[in-house]
LUMLUM-230107 format. One record per residue (C-alpha): x, y, z; chain; residue number from 1. Coordinates in steps of 0.001 Angstrom, whole numbers, plus 500000, padded with zeros to 6 digits. Example, Ala and Ser with C-alpha at 12.3 -4.5 7.8 and 13.67 -1.06 7.14 Angstrom:
BEGIN
<<512300, 495500, 507800>, A, 1>
<<513670, 498940, 507140>, A, 2>
//
This chain:
BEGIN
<<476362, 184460, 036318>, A, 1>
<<474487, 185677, 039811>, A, 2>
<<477601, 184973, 041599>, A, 3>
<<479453, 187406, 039013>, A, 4>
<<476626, 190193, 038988>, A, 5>
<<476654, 190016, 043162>, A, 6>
<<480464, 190763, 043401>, A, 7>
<<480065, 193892, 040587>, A, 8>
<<477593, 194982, 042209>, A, 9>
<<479118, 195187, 045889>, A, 10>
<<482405, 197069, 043963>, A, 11>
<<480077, 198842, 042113>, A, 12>
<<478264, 200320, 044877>, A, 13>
<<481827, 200557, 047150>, A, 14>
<<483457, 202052, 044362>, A, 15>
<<480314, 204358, 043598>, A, 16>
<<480377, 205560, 047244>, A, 17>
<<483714, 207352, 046752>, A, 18>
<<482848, 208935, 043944>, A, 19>
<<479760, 210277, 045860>, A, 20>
<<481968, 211177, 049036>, A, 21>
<<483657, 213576, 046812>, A, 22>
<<480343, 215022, 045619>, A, 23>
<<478911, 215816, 048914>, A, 24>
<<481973, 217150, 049069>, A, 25>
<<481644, 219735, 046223>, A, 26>
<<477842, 220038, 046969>, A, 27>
<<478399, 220794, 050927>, A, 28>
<<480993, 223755, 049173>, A, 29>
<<478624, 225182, 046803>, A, 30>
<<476175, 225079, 048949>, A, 31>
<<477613, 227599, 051510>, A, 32>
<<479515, 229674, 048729>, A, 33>
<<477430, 228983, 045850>, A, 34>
<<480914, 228646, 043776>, A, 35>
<<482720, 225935, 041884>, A, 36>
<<486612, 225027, 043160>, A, 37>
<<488232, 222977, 041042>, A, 38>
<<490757, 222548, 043073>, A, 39>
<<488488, 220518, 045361>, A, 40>
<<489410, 216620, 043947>, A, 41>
<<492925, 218079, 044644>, A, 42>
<<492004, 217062, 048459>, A, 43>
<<491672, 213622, 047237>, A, 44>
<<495162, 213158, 045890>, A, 45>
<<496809, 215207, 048896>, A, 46>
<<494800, 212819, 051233>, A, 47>
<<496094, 209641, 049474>, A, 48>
<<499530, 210613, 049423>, A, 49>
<<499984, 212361, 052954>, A, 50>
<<498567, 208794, 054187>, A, 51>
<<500748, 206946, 052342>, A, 52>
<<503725, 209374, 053346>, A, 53>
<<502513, 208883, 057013>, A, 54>
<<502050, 205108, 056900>, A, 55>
<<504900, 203836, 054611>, A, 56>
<<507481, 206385, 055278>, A, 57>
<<506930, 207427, 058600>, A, 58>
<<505367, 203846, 059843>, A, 59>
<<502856, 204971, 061750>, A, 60>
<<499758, 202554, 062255>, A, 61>
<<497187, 203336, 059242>, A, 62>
<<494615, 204496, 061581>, A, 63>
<<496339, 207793, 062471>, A, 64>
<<498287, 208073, 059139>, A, 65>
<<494720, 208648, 057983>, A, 66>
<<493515, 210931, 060556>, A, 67>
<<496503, 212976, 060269>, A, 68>
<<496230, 212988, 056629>, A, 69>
<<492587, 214371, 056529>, A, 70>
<<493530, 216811, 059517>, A, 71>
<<496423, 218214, 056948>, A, 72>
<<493970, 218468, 053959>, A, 73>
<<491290, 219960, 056268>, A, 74>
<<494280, 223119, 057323>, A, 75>
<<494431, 223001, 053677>, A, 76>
<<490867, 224068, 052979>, A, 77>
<<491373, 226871, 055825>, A, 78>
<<494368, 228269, 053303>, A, 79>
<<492378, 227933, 050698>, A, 80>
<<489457, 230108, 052632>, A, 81>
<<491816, 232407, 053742>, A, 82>
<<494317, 233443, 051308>, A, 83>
<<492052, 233112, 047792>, A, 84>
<<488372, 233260, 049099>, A, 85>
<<488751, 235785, 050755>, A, 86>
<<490640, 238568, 048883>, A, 87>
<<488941, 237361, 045625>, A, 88>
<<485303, 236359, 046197>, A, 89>
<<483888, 239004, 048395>, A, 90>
<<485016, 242195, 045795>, A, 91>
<<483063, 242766, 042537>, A, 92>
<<484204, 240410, 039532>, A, 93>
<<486113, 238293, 042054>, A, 94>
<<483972, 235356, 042229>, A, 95>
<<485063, 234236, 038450>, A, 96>
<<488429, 234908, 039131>, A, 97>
<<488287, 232903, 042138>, A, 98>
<<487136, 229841, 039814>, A, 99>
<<489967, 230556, 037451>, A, 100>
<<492287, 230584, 040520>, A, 101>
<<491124, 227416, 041574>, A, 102>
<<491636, 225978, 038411>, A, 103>
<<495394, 227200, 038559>, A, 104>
<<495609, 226275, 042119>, A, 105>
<<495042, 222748, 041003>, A, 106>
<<497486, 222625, 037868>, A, 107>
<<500121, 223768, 041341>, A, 108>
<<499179, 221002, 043683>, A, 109>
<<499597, 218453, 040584>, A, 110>
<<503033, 219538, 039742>, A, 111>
<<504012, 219980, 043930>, A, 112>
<<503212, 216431, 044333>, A, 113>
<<505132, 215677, 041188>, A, 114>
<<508383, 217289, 042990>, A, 115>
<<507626, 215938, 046505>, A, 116>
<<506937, 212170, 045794>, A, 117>
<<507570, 211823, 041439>, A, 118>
<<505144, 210877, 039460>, A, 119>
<<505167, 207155, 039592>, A, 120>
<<501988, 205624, 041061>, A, 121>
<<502500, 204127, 044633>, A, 122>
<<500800, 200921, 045342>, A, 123>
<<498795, 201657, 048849>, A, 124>
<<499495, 198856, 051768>, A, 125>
<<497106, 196333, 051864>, A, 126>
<<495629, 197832, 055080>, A, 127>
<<491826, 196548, 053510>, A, 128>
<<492953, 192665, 053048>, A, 129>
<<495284, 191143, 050362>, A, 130>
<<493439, 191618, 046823>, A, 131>
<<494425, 188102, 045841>, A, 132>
<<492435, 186723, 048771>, A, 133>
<<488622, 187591, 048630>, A, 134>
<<485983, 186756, 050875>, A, 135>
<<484408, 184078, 049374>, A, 136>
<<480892, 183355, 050753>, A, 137>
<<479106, 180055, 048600>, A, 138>
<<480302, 180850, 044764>, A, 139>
<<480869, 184683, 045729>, A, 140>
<<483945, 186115, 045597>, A, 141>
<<483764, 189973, 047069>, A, 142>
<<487014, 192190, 047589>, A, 143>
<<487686, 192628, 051432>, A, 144>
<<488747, 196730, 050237>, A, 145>
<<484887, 197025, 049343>, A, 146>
<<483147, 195975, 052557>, A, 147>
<<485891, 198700, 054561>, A, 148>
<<484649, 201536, 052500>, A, 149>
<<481317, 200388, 052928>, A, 150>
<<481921, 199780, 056639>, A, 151>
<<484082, 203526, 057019>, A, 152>
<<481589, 205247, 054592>, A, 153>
<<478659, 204052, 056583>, A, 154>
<<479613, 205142, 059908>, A, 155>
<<481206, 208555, 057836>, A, 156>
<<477657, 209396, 056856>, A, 157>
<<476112, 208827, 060218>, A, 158>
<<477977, 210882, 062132>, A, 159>
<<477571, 213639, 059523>, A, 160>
<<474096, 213377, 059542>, A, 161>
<<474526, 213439, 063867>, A, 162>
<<476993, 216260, 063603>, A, 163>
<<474355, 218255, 061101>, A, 164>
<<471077, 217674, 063206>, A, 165>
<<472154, 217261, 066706>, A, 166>
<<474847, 219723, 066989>, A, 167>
<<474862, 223722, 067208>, A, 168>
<<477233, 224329, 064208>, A, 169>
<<475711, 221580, 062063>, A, 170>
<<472611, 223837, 062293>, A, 171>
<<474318, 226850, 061910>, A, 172>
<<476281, 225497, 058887>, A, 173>
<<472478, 223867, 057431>, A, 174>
<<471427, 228010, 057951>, A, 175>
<<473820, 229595, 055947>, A, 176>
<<473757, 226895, 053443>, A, 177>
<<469938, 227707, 052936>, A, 178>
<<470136, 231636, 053045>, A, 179>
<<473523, 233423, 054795>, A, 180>
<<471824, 236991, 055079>, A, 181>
<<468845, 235255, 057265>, A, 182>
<<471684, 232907, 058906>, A, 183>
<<473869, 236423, 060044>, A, 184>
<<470190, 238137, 061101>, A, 185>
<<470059, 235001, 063353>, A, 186>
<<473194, 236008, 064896>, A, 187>
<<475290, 233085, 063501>, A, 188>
<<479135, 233660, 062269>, A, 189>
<<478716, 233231, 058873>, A, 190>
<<482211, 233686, 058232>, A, 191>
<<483203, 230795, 061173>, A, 192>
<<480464, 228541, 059284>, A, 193>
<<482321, 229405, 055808>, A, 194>
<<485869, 228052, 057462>, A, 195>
<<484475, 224888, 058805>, A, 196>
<<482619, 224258, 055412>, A, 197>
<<486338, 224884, 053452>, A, 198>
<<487718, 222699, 056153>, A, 199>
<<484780, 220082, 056233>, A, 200>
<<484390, 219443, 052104>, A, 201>
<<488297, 218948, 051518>, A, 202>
<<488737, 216460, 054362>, A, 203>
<<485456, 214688, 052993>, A, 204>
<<487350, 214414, 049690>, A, 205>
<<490882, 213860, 051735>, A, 206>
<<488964, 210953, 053009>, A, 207>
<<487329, 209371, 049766>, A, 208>
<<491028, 209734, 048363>, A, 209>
<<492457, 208127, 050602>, A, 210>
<<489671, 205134, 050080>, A, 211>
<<490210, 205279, 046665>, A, 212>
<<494449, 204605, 046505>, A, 213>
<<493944, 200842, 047207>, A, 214>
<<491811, 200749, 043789>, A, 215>
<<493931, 203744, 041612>, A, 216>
<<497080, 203397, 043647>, A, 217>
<<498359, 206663, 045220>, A, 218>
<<498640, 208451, 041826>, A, 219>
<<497903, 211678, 040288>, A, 220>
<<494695, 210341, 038544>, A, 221>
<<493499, 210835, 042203>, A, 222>
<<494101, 214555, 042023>, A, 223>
<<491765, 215244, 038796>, A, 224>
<<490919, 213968, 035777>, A, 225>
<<488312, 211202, 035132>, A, 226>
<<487952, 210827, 039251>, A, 227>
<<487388, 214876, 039072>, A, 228>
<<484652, 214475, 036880>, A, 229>
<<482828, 211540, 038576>, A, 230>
<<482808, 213104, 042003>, A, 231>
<<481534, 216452, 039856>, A, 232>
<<478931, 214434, 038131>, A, 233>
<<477718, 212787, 041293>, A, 234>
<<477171, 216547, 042269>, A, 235>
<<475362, 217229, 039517>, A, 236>
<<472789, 214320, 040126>, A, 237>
<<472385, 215573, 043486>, A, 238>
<<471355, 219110, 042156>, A, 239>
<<474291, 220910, 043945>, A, 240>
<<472400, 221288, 046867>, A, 241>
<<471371, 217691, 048082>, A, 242>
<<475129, 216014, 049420>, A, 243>
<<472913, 212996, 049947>, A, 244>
<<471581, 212532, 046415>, A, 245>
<<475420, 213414, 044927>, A, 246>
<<476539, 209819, 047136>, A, 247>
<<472993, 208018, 045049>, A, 248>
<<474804, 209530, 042182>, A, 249>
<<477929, 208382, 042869>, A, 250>
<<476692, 204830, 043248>, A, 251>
<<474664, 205160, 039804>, A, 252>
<<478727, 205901, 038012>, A, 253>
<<480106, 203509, 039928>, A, 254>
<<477362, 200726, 039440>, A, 255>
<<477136, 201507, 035335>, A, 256>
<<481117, 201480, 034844>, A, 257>
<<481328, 198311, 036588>, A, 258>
<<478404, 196189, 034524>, A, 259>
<<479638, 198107, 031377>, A, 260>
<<483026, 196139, 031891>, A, 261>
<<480732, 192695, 031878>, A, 262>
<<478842, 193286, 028565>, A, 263>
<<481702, 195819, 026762>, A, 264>
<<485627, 196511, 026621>, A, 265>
<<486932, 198451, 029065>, A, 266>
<<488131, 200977, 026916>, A, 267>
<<484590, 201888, 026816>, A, 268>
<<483377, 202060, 030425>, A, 269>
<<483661, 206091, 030799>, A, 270>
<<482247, 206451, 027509>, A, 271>
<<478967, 204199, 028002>, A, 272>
<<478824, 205034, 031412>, A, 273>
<<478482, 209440, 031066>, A, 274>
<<476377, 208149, 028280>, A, 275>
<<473928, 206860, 030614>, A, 276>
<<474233, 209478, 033110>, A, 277>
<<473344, 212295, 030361>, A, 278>
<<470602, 210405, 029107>, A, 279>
<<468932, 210119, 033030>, A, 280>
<<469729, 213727, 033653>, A, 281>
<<467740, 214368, 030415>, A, 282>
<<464801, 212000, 031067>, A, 283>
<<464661, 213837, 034896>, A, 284>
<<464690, 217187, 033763>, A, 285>
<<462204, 216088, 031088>, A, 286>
<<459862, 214334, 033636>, A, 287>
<<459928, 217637, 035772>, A, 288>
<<458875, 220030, 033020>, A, 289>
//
């Protein structure tokens, strides 16, 4: 039974870490805009299937297939700044209908991808290790896809943390995350900061996307749905404002769907699982009143 608890717990926490990636992602973009984009988890499916395009179609090695793929979804998030952001957020009333746009924006992407590659999930190469061989260490069997996303998630968050205290426009983007009129007083480019945070939170979520294919294939569950709302709820947990805490949230979902499945049905592993998560975000806020 250890041996069983040990290997959900090391999928739990991989799978949990994805979830979280796209949180920072959404917290790192509230944080500078202080709006919602629900087209953000749309990076996640355009990252899975521009990586797939570039690895199985064009047969280039995975490596750069997913470099190129995040690059792509990163010019993405400078369209996005550029040609809704801007003409709607900035004018009076235009920050809901910048939300609503997003919203639309992401019923588009959906139904582009549809046309481009059908709507058939794509199994993603086994560039992580064959599933049907596990690393098997004493009575432990563990998934070789979960130690690379805890291996590439790892060395993600360290150089973000690097990039965000040892850099110039880390600090700058920290500044107008904490107060933009203080940040432009300071003589920092608010607006430069603004691109590289559109560019910086959709190839996070290009990248956790792209993680994620080997365990929801390269589908369109990766561009919304029940993904959308874990990587939202991770947010949540993390306040919106601490990208750190929305990863310890992501690992909370993606520790409590994966015991649920031990003790319950699947069937009821989303269901018992945002029942947990509502009942800590009501014992925290109750704790802090």
């Amino acid at each position: 039974m250890l041996s069983i608890w040990i290997q959900n717990a090391v999928s739990g926490v991989a799978i949990g870490l994805l979830y979280g990636l796209i949180g920072l992602g959404v917290v790192l973009f509230f944080q500078t805009t202080n709006l919602l984009n629900f087209a953000h988890i749309s990076s996640a499916m355009l990252g899975a299937y521009l990586c797939y395009m570039f690895n199985v179609t064009l047969h280039l090695p995975f490596v750069i297939a997913m470099l190129l793929a995040i690059l792509l979804v990163a010019c993405y998030g400078l369209l996005l700044k550029r040609f809704v952001y801007e003409p709607l957020a900035k004018r009076e009333g235009g920050r809901l209908e910048f939300i609503i746009a997003t919203l639309m924006l992401s019923v588009f992407l959906l139904n582009a991808v549809i046309v481009l590659w059908g709507g058939v999930p794509k199994p993603f190469p086994n560039v992580f290790g064959d599933p049907a061989k596990p690393l098997i260490i004493g009575s432990v069997a563990i998934q070789t896809h979960s130690l690379w996303v805890l291996a590439y998630v790892t060395v993600f968050v360290i150089a973000l943390q690097s990039f965000f205290t040892k850099t110039m426009t880390g600090k700058s983007l920290r500044a107008v995350a904490q107060n933009q009129g203080a940040a432009r007083l300071m003589g920092i480019d608010v607006e430069k900061m603004l691109t590289i945070s559109f560019m910086l939170s959709t190839g996070i979520t290009a990248l956790a996307g792209i993680l994620l294919a080997p365990a929801y294939f390269v589908s369109l569950d990766l561009g919304g749905g029940i993904i959308g709302i874990k990587g939202f709820a991770a947010a949540v947990v993390g306040r919106m404002n601490k990208p750190y805490i929305a990863l310890l949230g992501g690992v909370m979902i993606g520790l409590a769907e994966n015991f649920v499945v031990l003790y319950a049905s699947s069937a009821y592993r989303d269901v018992i699982t945002f029942a947990f998560l509502i009942l800590f975000l009501v014992i925290r806020k109750k704790a802090e009143a």
